[in-house]
Every structure is written in structure tokens, then in C-alpha cells.
Phi, psi and omega in degrees: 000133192258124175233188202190140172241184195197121194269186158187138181192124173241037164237091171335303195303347174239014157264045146291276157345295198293332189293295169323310162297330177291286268265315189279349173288313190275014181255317176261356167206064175312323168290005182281107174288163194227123173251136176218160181211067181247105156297359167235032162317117171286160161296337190285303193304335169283355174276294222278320169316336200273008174276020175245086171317296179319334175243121165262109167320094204272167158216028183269338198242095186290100148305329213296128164082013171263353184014196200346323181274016169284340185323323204268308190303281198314314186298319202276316183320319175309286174327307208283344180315317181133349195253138186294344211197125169224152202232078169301118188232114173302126192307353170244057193225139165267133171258115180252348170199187200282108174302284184350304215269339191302312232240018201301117193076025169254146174306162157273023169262347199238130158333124127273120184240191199220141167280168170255167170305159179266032170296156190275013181265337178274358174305143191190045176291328179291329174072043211259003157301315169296351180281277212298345183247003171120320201273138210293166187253169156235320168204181171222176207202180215252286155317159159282183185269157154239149154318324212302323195216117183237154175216104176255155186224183175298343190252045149232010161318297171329313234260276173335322183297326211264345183280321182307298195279352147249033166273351207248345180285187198283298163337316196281293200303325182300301189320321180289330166284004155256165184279130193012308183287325166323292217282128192294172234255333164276008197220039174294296225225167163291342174298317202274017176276290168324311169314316182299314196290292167357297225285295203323167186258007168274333179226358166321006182250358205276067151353122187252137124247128178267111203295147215247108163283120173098357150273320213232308182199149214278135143240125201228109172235060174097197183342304181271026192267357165209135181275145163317295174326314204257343164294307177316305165331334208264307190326295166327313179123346161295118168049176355249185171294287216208160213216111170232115156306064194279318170265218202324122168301099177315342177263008170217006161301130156249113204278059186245110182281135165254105184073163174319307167294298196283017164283292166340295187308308190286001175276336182276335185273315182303350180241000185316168178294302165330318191259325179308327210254341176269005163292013176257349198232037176301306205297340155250040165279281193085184249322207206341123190213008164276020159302321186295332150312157163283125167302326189230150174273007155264351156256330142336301191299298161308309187281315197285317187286358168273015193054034191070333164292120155327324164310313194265334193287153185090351194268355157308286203296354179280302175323309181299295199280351171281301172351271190302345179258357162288304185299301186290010188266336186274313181275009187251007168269356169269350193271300185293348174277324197272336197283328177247031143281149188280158188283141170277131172294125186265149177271128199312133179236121193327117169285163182214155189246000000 
């Protein structure tokens, strides 16, 4: 089977990313070819990619103004390409093991997709993103999907077309020009497009292996983006394959904390996994890299006593932050319990003189 795996990014502003990801792909999986499609590729960076047999600048596949939404284009451009098996990897993404090995032994029937974060905006038990665009359900699933690392063959075209043509309807696209918050729960991003179409009775027949979150891949979005649990797995030696920089890009923060929560926050994004795991790959980055230093001296501090490992480095405020989100699930399960007990009728009580 001829694969290929396939980056895409049309933001001059992230290639510390695109650079970071070829460097952690051909270091954990060398023999793996690569089609990349970054349209604000400078000359230095089209000198510096060809020390990568294996990855190739493509300029075939017109990206520029698609952001996010390029996936379904850029895979089918690929398919159409010659190649049997495409392995979509997001650009803010680290390769920490053998892609080979993620994806080892799968049919060309069956999908690879990404589990998602437990934010309470990916719930989707109801299956109600396939509801919501209209489309009859076939199953449902406890989370939406993430996008970040998808692995499609040829018997997913149907699937890639129909994702392509409503990312391109009028709806999708109006949602996208308002702000985050706005945008009704099927149409935040292209994953919850995806989600639908899964969940739908049109494509339910679709075998999954499902990339596993804190086993297969970190996604780390702020506090709750790595877990006690999913440090311990790692520790054990499971995983993961891959590191998603799913909130604040380290390489494009400006590391001026205003008050106490957002200091706390920006000491947990400086110690994030992601920039831990790209510290190995300074020394062949090239231009700018002092993101990549610590910023603060509580996070200075964090990195020597974790060693530098991502499980540990960061697991106090990780330890803190499962805590606080034990209590509020605990008080918010008390809240919902005091409210549907029914009120006891109280006994009438006797005047007396």
C-alpha cells in the first residue's frame, strides 16, 4: 500500500510547527514519506526541508484561505495522486513514536480518527451534531472526534467528498466568520462536520480505530489537557504517537501574565508536553527558538524537577488541577440531586392557646 502522510498549514506564523513536526516525523518514523503544502514556504525553508528525502513540497494542492478546513481537499488531492493510505497529521502536532506502528494491521475499510478532550462543548452522546444538520443518525459515540491525526484510503472517498461539500456550504462557512462562542456546537470546527457525518446513517457502517486519548495522544489544552492518569500511562510506557498543542501555540504566546490565573495558566502552557518533547529538536530547528526556554521561574524550577519528561514535568499543578475538577463535578452533582428531590409536604402544625 503506497502512503504518504500529509501536513498542510497556509500560516507563515506557524512554521516553528511545520519545521517541528517533519524533524519529530523523520526522527520516529524515517522511512515515512511526507507531502507538505505550506504556501508561505520562504527559500530558506525550501533549502532547509531537502536534508528530508522523504518529505516533499508539494504546490499542487491550492490551499491559502482554507485553514482548518483543508483536510477533506488536501486527502482526496493526495488519493487522487496515486496514493492508497493518507495519514493526516495537524501542524501543531509532535510525532513521539512509529506512525507504522499507530496505524499497524488495519483494514482499507477501517478509518483513523482522534479521540477528543472531555470539554463539555465535545459531548455529543445524543449524537445530536448529526441531528442538528439534519441527518438521520446511525450511532453515536460519548465525545466528538478530533481532526488532528486522521488515516484514510481509497474506500473513504465518499466520506472525504461529502465532508469537503459541507465544509464549502453557506451555513458552515457563515458560522465561521462569527466568534468561537457563537457558532452553534456543529459547526465550531471541521471535526464536529465530521462527527456528524460518522455518527450519520450514511456512513455508520464505517469501521474506526480510534486514537486513544493520553495512550495514542496527548491533547493538551490548558489545565485539563493532561491528566494524572494519562501521565501515569506514559510513565508505564504506553504512548503516545502524538502531542497536540490543542490550545495556546508556545511559539506564538506573548509571555506577559496579567494577575494570578493567567500567570498559573502561562506557567502550565511553559511546561506543556509539547514544548518539552520539542526540546530535543532545537539544535535543528533553526531561526527563532526562545520559545522554547522557560519563561518564568516557576516554571524553570518545573522542568529540572520533572527531568524534563513530560509526564512529570508540570504534575503538581496537573495533581491540583484534576483535584479541583474532582470537587466541581462532585458539587455539581450535588446540585443537580438537591434540585430533583421532590420538597416533603411539612406537618401542619396545631395552634394552641
Amino acid at each position: 500500500m503506497k502512503t504518504t502522510v500529509c501536513i498542510a498549514e497556509d500560516r507563515a506564523s506557524c512554521e516553528p510547527a511545520v519545521r517541528l513536526l517533519i524533524l519529530s516525523l523523520t526522527a520516529n518514523s524515517p522511512q515515512m514519506s511526507a507531502s507538505v503544502f505550506f504556501p508561505p514556504a520562504s527559500a530558506e525553508f525550501t533549502s532547509w526541508i531537502r536534508q528530508f528525502p522523504n518529505v516533499h513540497l508539494d504546490k499542487g494542492c491550492e490551499i491559502d484561505g482554507c485553514g482548518w478546513n483543508v483536510k477533506p481537499k488536501a486527502i482526496l488531492y493526495l488519493l487522487d495522486a496515486g496514493y492508497d493510505e493518507v495519514i493526516w497529521i495537524d501542524s501543531d502536532i509532535l510525532v513521539t513514536g512509529s506512525i507504522r506502528s499507530a496505524f499497524a494491521g488495519l483494514d482499507e475499510s477501517v478509518l483513523g480518527v482522534t479521540e477528543h478532550t472531555l470539554a463539555e462543548e465535545r459531548d455529543d452522546r445524543d449524537a445530536r451534531r448529526a441531528r442538528l444538520w439534519g441527518l438521520p443518525v446511525g450511532r453515536s459515540f460519548p465525545v466528538a472526534f478530533s481532526s488532528g491525526v486522521i488515516r484514510a484510503t481509497r474506500q473513504h472517498r465518499r466520506l472525504m467528498e461529502r465532508w469537503w461539500e459541507l465544509l464549502q456550504s453557506d451555513a458552515y462557512r457563515t458560522a465561521q466568520r462569527t466568534g468561537w462562542y457563537e457558532r452553534p456546537v456543529h459547526m465550531l470546527g471541521d471535526q464536529d462536520v465530521l462527527t456528524a457525518l460518522l455518527t450519520s446513517r450514511e456512513f455508520s457502517a464505517i469501521p474506526l480505530r480510534m486514537l486513544r486519548r493520553g495512550w495514542d495522544i496527548i491533547q493538551f489544552d490548558g489545565v485539563w489537557g493532561y491528566s494524572i492518569p494519562e501521565r501515569v500511562v506514559n510513565l508505564l510506557g504506553h504512548g503516545p504517537t502524538f502531542i497536540h498543542a490543542g490550545a495556546a501555540k508556545p511559539w506564538l504566546v506573548n509571555w506577559r501574565a496579567r494577575g494570578l490565573r493567567d500567570y498559573i495558566k502561562m506557567v502550565y502552557l511553559d511546561i506543556c508536553p509539547y514544548t518539552m518533547a520539542a526540546l530535543r529538536y532545537r539544535a535543528d530547528l533553526g531561526g527563532d527558538i526562545s520559545w522554547t526556554h522557560p519563561h518564568f521561574k516557576a516554571s524553570a524550577i518545573q522542568r529540572v524537577l520533572g527531568l524534563w519528561r513530560p509526564p512529570l514535568t508540570g504534575l503538581p499543578m496537573a495533581a491540583f488541577a484534576q483535584i479541583a475538577r474532582l470537587l466541581r463535578r462532585l458539587r455539581i452533582t450535588h446540585s443537580r440531586r438537591s434540585s430533583a428531590m421532590p420538597i416533603q409536604p411539612q406537618p401542619e402544625r396545631v395552634q394552641t392557646r
